[in-house]
C-alpha positions in Angstrom: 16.7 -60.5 -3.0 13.5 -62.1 -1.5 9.7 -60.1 -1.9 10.1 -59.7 2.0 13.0 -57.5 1.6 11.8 -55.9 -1.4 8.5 -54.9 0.1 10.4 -53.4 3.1 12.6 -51.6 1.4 9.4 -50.2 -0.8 7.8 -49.3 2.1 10.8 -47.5 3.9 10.9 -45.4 0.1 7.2 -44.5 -0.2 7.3 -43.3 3.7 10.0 -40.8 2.9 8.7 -40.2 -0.4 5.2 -38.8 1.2 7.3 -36.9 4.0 9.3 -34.8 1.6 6.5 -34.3 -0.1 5.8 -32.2 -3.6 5.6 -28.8 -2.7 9.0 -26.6 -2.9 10.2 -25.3 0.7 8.6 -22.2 -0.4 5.3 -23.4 -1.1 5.2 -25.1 2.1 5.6 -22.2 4.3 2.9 -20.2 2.5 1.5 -18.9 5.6 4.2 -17.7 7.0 6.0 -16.6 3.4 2.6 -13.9 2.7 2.3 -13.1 5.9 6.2 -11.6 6.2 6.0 -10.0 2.5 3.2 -8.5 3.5 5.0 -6.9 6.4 2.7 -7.9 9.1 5.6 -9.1 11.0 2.9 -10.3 14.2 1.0 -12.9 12.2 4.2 -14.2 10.5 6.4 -14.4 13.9 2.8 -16.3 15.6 3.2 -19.1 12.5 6.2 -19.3 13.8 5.9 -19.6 17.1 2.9 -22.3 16.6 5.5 -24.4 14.2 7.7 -25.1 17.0 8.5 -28.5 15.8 10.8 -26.8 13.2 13.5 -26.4 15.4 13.8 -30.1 15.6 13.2 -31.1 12.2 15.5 -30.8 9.2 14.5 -27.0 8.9 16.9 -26.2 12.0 18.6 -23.8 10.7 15.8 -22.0 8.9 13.5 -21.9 11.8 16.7 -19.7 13.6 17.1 -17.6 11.3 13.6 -16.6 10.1 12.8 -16.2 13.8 15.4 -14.0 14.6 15.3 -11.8 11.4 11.7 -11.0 12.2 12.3 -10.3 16.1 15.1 -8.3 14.8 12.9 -6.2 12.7 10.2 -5.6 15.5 13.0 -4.3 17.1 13.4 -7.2 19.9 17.4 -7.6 19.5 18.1 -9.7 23.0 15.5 -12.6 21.6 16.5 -12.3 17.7 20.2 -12.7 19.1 19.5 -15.5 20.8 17.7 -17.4 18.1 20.4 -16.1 15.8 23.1 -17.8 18.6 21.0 -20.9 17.9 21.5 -20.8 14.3 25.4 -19.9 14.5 26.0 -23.0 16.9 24.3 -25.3 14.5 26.8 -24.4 11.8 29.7 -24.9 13.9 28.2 -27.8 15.2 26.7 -29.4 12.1 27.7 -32.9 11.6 26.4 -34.6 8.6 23.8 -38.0 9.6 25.4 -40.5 7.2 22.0 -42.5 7.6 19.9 -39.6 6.0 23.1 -39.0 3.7 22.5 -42.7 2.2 19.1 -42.3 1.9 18.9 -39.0 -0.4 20.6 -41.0 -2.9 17.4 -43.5 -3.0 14.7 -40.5 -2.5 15.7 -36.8 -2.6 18.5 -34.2 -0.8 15.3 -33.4 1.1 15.8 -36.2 3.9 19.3 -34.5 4.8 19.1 -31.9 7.3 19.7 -28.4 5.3 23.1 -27.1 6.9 22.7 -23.6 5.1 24.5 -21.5 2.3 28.1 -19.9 3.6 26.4 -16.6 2.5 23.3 -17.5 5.0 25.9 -17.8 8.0 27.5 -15.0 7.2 24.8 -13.3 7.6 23.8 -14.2 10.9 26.7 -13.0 12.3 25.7 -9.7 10.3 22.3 -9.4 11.9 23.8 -10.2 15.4 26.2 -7.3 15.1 23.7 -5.0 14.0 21.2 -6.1 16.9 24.1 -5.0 19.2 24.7 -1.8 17.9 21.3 -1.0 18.1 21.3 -2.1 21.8 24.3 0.1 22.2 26.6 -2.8 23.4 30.0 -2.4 20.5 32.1 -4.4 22.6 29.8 -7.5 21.8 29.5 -5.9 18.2 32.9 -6.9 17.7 32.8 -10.0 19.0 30.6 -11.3 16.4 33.1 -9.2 13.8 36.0 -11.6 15.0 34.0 -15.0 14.7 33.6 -13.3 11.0 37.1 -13.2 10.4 37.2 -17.1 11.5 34.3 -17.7 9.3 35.9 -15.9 6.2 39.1 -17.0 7.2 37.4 -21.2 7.0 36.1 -19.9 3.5 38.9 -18.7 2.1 40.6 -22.1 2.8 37.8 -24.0 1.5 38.0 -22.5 -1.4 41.5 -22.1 -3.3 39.9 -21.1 -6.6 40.0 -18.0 -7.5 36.4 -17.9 -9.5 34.3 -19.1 -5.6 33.1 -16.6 -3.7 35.6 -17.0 -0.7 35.7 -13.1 0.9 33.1 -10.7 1.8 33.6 -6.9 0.9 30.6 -6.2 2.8 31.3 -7.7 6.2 35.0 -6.4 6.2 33.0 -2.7 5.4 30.6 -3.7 8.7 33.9 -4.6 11.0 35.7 -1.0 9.7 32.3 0.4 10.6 32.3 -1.2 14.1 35.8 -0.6 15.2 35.3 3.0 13.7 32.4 3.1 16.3 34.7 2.1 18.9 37.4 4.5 18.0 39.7 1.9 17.4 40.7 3.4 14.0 43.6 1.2 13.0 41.6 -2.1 12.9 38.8 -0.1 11.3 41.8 1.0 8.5 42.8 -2.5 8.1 39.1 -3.1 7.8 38.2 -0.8 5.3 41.8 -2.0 3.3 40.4 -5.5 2.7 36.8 -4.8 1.5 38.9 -2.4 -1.2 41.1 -5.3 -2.1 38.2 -7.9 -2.2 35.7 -4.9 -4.4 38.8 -4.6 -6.9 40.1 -7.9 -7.3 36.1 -10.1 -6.4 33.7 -8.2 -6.3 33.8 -6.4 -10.1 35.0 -9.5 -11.7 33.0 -12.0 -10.1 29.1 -10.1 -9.5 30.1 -6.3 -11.9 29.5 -4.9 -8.3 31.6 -1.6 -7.9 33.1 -0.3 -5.0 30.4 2.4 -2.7 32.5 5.8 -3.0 32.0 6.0 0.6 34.5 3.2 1.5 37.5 5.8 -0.1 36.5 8.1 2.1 36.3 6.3 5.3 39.8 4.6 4.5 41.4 8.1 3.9 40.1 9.3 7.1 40.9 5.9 9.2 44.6 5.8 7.7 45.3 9.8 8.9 44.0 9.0 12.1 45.8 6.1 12.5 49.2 8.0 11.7 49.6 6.0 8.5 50.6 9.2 6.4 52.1 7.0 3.6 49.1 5.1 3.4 46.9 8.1 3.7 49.2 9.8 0.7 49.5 6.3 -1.8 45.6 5.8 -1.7 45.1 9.8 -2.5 47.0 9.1 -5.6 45.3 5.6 -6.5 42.3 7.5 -6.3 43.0 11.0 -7.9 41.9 12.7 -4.8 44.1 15.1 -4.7 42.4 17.6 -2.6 40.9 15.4 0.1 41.4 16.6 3.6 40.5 14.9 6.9 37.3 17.1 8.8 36.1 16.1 12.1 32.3 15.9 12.4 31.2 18.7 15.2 28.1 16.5 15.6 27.8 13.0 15.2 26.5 10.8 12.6 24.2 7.7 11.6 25.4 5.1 9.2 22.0 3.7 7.7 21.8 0.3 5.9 19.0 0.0 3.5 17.5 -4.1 3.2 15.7 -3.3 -0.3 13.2 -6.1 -1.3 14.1 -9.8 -0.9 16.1 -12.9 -1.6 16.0 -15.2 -4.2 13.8 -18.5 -3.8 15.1 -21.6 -5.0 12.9 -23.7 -7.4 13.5 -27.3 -9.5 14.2 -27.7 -12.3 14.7 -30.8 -14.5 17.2 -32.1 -17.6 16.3 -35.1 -19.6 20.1 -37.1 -19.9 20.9 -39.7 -22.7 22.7 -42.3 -21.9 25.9 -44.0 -23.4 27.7 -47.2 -22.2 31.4 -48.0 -23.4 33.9 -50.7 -22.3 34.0 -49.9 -18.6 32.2 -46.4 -18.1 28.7 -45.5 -18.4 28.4 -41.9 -19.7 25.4 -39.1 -19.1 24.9 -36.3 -21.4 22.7 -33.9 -22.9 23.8 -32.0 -25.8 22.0 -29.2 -25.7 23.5 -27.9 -22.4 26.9 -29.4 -23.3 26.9 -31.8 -20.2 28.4 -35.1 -20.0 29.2 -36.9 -16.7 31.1 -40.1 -16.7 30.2 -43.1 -14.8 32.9 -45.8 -14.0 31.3 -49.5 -13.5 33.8 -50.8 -11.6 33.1 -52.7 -8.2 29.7 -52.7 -9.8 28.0 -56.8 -10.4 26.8 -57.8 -13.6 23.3 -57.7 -12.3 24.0 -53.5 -11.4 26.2 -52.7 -14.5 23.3 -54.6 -16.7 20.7 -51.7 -15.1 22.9 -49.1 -15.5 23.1 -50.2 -19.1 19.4 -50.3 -19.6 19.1 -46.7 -18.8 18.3 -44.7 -22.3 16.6 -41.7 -21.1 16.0 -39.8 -17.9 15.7 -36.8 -15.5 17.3 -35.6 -12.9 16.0 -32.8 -10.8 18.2 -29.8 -9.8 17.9 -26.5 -7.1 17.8 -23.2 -9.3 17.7 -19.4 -7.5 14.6 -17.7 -8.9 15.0 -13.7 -8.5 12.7 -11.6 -6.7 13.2 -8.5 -8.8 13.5 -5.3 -6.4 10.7 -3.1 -6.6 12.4 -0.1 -5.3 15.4 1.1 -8.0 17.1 3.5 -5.9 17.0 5.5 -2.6 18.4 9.2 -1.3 18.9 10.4 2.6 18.2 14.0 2.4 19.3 15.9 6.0 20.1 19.8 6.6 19.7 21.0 2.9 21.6 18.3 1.2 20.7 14.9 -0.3 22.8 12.2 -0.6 22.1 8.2 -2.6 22.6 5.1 -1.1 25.1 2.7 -2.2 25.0 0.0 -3.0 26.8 -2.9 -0.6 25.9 -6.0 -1.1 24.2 -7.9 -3.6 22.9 -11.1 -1.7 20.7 -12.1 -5.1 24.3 -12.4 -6.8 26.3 -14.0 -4.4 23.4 -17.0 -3.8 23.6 -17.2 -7.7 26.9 -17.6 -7.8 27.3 -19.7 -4.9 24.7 -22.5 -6.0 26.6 -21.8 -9.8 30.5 -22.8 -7.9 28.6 -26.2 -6.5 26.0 -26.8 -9.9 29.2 -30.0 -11.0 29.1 -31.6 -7.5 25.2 -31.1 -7.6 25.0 -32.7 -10.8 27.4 -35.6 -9.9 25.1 -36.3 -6.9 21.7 -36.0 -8.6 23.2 -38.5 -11.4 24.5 -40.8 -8.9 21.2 -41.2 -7.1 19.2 -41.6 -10.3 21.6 -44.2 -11.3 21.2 -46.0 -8.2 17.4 -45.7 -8.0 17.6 -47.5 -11.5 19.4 -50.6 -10.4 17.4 -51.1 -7.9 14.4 -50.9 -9.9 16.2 -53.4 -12.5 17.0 -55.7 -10.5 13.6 -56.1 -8.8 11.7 -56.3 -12.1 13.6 -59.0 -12.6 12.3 -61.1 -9.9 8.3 -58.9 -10.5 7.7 -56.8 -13.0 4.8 -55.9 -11.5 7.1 -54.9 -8.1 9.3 -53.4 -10.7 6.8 -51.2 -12.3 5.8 -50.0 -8.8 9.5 -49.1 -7.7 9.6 -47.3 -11.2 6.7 -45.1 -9.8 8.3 -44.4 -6.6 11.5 -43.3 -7.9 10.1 -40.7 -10.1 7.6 -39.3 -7.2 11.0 -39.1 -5.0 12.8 -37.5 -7.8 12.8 -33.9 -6.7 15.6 -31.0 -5.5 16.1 -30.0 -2.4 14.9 -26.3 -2.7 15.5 -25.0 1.0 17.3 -21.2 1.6 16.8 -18.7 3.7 14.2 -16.8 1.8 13.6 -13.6 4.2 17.2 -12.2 3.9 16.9 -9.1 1.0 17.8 -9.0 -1.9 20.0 -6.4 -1.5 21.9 -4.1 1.2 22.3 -0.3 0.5 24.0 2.2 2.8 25.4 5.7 3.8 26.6 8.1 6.3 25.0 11.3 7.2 26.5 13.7 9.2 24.3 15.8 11.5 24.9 18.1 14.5 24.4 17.7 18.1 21.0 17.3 19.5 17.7 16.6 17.6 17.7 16.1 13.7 15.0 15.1 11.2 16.5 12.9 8.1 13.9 12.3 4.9 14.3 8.4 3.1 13.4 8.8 -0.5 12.6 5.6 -2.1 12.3 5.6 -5.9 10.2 3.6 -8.1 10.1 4.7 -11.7 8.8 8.3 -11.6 7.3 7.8 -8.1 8.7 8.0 -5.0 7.9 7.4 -1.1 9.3 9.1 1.4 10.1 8.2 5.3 11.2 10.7 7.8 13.0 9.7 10.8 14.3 11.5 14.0 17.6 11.4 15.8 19.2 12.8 19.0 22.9 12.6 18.7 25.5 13.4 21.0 28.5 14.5 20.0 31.4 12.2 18.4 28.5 9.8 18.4 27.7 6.9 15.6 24.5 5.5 15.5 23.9 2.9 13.5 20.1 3.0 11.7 18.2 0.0 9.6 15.3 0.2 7.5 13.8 -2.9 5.1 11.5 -2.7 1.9 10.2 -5.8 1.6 8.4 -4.8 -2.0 9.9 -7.2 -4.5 8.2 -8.0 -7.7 7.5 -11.5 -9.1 10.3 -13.9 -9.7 11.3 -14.2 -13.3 11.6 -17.4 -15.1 13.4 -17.1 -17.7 16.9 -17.2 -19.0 18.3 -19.3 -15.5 19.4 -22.1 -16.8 22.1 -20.4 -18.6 23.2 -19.2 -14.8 24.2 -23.5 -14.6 
């Protein structure tokens, strides 16, 4: 390999070393991160708007889906749905740029355009629905509940291990709620029967997240007024409720989500690996964490297996979730006399945890790969310069980093319930609980009758993320 070529290549390194920069995704959207936790939703949806080149950049997806998150919560449904389109096309359109591909494994995952979490997209689709509802329009509610059955349906075969989060209690509880909206109360039965089976069998086992009380309930009724009488009878029994009977609401009600505080953020963090060559196969461990990766040499030159062998010590840089504790413990609806808590639905903290946990062995594999590689490059140039070498040694460290892009404004958590109320005009009281304080919220409803009205409200108090005790989530 000539200087020329060297230098070239060094140059084409240190330019995407400087543009993926330092700072974690996080960190780089400051503005727009204090702004939105603040809850001065104007300001953070301007930083957007004057950061248009985001929608062209690697940050696709995030752009759509912070933008239409915030719309959505100033209450402008027809534009968040349409950025929320945006960000649902590019994951059925996303094609991975083999160029950029090749070139994370000489800087950083950082050059590769993020393609987002399966949990993220789900959760489009979640915010799209609700954005309907709110406009009234169920029929295209349920639209977005059948591209989640594809997109569950593409996760489920993706994943054939029964330890990956592969189904969604809380979206098959969102279609029952739909399609109970609609009166259509056989697909809302069938609905409500597979976020039972995934909170049983998933759910408890994979996140200790029990199933809401309320989900018993609204199968019951859904199977009695579907006709399904032997349903209706074998659940009473599962269940030990004996005595529950089927009333029809005189009024109509509203099924309110609570979004408490806010998502995790990912972070780097870094594991020093020792390195072992035998016969054929280089091997990377660390015996603290009870790693070891191995590395086979062949198709490898003398020249490359000779660098790999040179290795002794090194890090590698890896994503990690840091949680954003919520701030708010729990939360009541109080309406005519009686108070009621909300449940909880969905735990979006645990299922990113565990999601980034499934993938931490192909992470790993990468990140080792693409230190490896950065090393025999750097080999075999100080072979011909030291000095050139020493330089490329640099670079590779700088360029060392994890890519630490998510969609950071989703919350932490999602709590709901249903509350009944009559005909007409009705005041409901939101009790959020903090220790021994509380804050309360009143809201006002005019319901007709037989009517379901679906109600959001976000907390976007978290407290600081923690620090400690993640790696053992690896």
């Amino acid at each position: 390999m000539g200087h020329r070529s060297i230098m070239m290549k060094l140059v084409v390194i240190v330019a995407l070393a400087i543009t993926s920069g330092c700072a974690t995704y996080y960190q780089t959207n400051q503005a727009f991160n204090q702004d939105f936790e603040r809850g001065n939703l104007e300001a953070a949806l301007a930083t957007l708007q004057a950061n248009t080149k985001e929608a062209n950049s690697k940050r696709e997806f995030l752009y759509y889906v912070n933008k239409g998150l915030v719309l959505s919560m100033m209450s402008r449904y027809e534009e968040s749905n349409s950025y929320l389109e945006k960000a649902f096309l590019f994951g059925e359109d996303y094609r991975k740029n083999f160029l950029y591909e090749a070139a994370s494994y000489l800087t950083n995952p950082n050059v590769t355009t993020y393609r987002g979490e399966d949990h993220e997209h789900l959760m489009v689709l979640y915010y799209k629905a609700i954005n309907y509802l709110k406009l009234g329009n169920t029929e295209a509610a349920l639209v977005e509940c059948r591209r989640v059955n594809i997109r569950l349906q593409q996760l489920s075969d993706r994943y054939p291990n029964e330890n990956k989060f592969k189904r969604d209690a809380f979206v098959h509880t969102l279609m029952g709620l739909i399609y109970e909206a609609d009166k259509d109360y056989n697909n809302a039965f069938i609905a409500y029967r597979n976020a039972v089976s995934i909170y049983e069998d998933d759910y408890e086992r994979l996140f200790s997240i029990t199933m809401p009380a309320q989900i018993k309930t609204d199968l019951l009724r859904t199977a009695w007024l579907s006709g399904l009488k032997n349903e209706f009878e074998s659940y009473k029994e599962k269940w030990g409720l004996t005595d529950f009977e089927v009333h029809q609401t005189t009024g109509g009600e509203v099924i309110f989500f609570w979004h408490n505080g806010l998502a995790p953020v990912k972070a780097e963090w870094g594991i020093n690996f020792v390195v072992d060559r035998r016969d054929n196969w280089v091997y990377f461990y660390n015996r603290e964490l009870g790693i070891n990766f191995p590395f086979s040499l062949e198709g490898y030159d003398k020249n490359e297996k000779d660098g790999l062998a040179s290795l002794e010590v090194f890090r590698v840089a890896f994503p990690r979730y840091l949680e954003r504790p919520q701030y708010f413990q729990s939360a009541t609806i109080s309406a005519n006399g009686t108070e009621q808590p909300l449940m909880l639905l969905e735990d979006i903290n645990k299922i990113a945890f565990k999601s980034l946990q499934q993938r931490m062995h192909l992470e790993m594999s990468k990140a080792l790969i693409r230190v490896a590689l950065k090393k025999v490059t750097e080999h075999q140039v100080k072979k011909e310069d030291k000095t050139l070498g020493s330089v490329l040694g640099v670079i590779n460290a700088i360029t060392e980093k994890a890519d630490t892009r998510n969609w950071q404004t989703l919350p932490h958590s999602i709590y709901y319930t249903r509350v009944a109320l009559p005909a007409g005009q009705s005041t409901v009281t939101l009790r959020l609980n903090e220790g021994n304080r509380a804050t309360n919220h009143n809201f006002t409803y005019h319901l007709n009758k037989g009517q379901i009205l679906f109600h959001t409200f976000t907390s976007l108090e978290s407290r600081y993320p923690s620090y400690g005790a993640y790696a053992d989530s690896y």
